[in-house]
N, C-alpha and C positions, 0 to 999 in steps of 0.2 A: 607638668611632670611632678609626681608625687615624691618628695625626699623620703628615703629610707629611713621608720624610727629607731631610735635607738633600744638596743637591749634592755633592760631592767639590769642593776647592780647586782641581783642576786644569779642572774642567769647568766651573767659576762662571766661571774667568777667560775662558774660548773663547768664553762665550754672548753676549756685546756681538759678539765679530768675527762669528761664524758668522750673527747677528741681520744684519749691517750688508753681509754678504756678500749674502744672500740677498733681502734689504731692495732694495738698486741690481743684483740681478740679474750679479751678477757670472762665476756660471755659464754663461749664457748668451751673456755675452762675450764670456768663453774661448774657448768652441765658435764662434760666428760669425768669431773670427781664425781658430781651429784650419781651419776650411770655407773660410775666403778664402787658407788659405795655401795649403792643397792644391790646391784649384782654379787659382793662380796656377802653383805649379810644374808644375801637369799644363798648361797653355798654354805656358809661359814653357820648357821642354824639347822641344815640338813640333821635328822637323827643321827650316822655315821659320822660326821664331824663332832658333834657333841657329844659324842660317846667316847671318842679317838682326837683328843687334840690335836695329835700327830697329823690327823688330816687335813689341818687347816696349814699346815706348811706350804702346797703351793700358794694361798692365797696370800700369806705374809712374802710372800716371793715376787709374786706375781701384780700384785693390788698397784707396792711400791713404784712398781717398773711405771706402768703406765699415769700414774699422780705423777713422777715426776718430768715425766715427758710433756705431758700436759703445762705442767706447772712453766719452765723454764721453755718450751716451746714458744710459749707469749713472748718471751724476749727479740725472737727474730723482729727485723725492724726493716719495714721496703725501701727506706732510705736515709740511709746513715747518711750520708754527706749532706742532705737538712738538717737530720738531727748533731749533725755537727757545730752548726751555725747556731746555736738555740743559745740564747744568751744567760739562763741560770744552767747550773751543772748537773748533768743525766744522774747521777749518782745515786743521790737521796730515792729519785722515785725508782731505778732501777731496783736498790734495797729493798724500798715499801713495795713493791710490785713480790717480790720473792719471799717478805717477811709474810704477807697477810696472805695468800695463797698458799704458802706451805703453812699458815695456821688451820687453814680453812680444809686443805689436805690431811694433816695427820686429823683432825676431829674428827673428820666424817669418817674414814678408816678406822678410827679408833671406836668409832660406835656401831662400826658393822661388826666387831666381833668382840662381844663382850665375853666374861672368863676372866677366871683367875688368872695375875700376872704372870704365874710359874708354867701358863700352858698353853703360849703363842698364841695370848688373849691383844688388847687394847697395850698392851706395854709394847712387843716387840713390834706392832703395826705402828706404831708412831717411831720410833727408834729406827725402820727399817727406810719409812717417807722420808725421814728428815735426810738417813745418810743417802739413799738413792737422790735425793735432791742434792745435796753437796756433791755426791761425783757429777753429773749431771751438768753442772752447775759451771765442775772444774771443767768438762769436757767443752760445753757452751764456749767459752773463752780459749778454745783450740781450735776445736772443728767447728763453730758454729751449732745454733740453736735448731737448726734442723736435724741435724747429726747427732748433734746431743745424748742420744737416747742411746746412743749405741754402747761405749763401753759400759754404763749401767747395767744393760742389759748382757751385757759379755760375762761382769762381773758375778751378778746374779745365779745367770745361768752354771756358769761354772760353779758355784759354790752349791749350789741346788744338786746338782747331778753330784756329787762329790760328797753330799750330805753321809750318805751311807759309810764312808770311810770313819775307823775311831779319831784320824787323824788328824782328818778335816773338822769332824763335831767336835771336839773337845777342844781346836785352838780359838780362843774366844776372841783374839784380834783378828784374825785371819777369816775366820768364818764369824764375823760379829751377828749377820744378817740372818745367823741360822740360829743361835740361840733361842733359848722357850721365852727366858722373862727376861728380868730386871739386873742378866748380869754387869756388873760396874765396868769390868774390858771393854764390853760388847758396847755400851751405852758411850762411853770414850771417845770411842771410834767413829759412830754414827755423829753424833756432837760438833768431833772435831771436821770432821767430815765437811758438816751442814755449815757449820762458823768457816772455815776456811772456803769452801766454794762461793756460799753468798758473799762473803767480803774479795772474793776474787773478779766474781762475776759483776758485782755493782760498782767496783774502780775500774774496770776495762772495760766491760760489757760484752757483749754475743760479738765472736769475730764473724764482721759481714761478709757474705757469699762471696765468693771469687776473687776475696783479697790471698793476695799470696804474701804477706810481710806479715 
């Protein structure tokens, strides 16, 4: 009976990433940005949109929601009470899981709709992934990474329909997500947003399915 050889030193060290890759579906990811981005520049290029900045509004609206679903979806995990037992600390790579993914998300976003920053170009599309990933993020560490998606999308939604109000465009905390550019409130918000959910979500992590504590 043949003994099993051993691995090479270079491919022992890959099999934890390629396992943890594969594990939160991070393939998949990829692809669901790589699809939202193309679809975005194929709208966001239309004559009508680049005549009408204005029109690229749903898509600054819209793009974020699902990057961040995407993004922080990876985080659900089919079994937390192994990865309980795991003897370095989830932390680190929960952070790196959500740093390089929401890097990966605002670029591609950011380059489906180029334009000046003053007109819901590349400024507010990054500004928008980042904070939809921070609520996201915060939600993940309530409801879990499945559910996730949801008050983002509440949040969104609401501020979108609402858009047409003086009251609601003009408050630039409040509706940060609706601004054209580079405003400094709106940018704040998103920021703090993105810092506080990512450090929230990678010291607790995604509350797992049908715990009730």
């Amino acid at each position: 009976m043949k003994t099993p050889r051993p691995l090479p030193a270079h491919r022992v060290g890959t099999r934890p990433l390629a396992l943890y890759v594969r594990s939160r579906g991070i393939p998949t990811t990829l692809a669901i940005l790589a699809g939202a981005a193309l679809l975005t520049a194929w709208a966001a290029n239309r004559p009508d949109a680049y005549l009408d900045p204005y029109r690229r509004v749903p898509l600054i609206a819209l793009a974020p929601l699902l990057a961040s679903a995407a993004v922080v979806g990876g985080l659900h995990t089919h079994s937390p009470e192994l990865d309980s037992t795991a003897v370095r600390p989830w932390w680190p790579r929960r952070l790196g899981h959500l740093l390089a993914l929401s890097a990966v998300a605002a670029l591609l976003l950011a380059l489906s709709v180029p334009g000046h920053s003053q007109q819901f170009g590349a400024a507010a599309m990054v500004r928008n992934t980042l904070g939809g990933i921070g609520i996201t993020t915060v939600a993940a560490t309530v409801l879990g990474a499945r559910l996730s998606w949801m008050p983002t999308t509440l949040y969104f939604s609401a501020v979108y329909l609402s858009a047409s109000s003086p009251r609601v465009s003009n408050a630039t905390v409040l509706a940060w997500s609706m601004q054209p550019g580079p405003q400094r409130g709106a940018w704040l918000v998103g920021l703090a947003l993105f810092v506080a959910g990512s450090a929230l979500c990678a010291t607790l992590g995604a509350r797992p399915e049908g715990s009730r504590v």
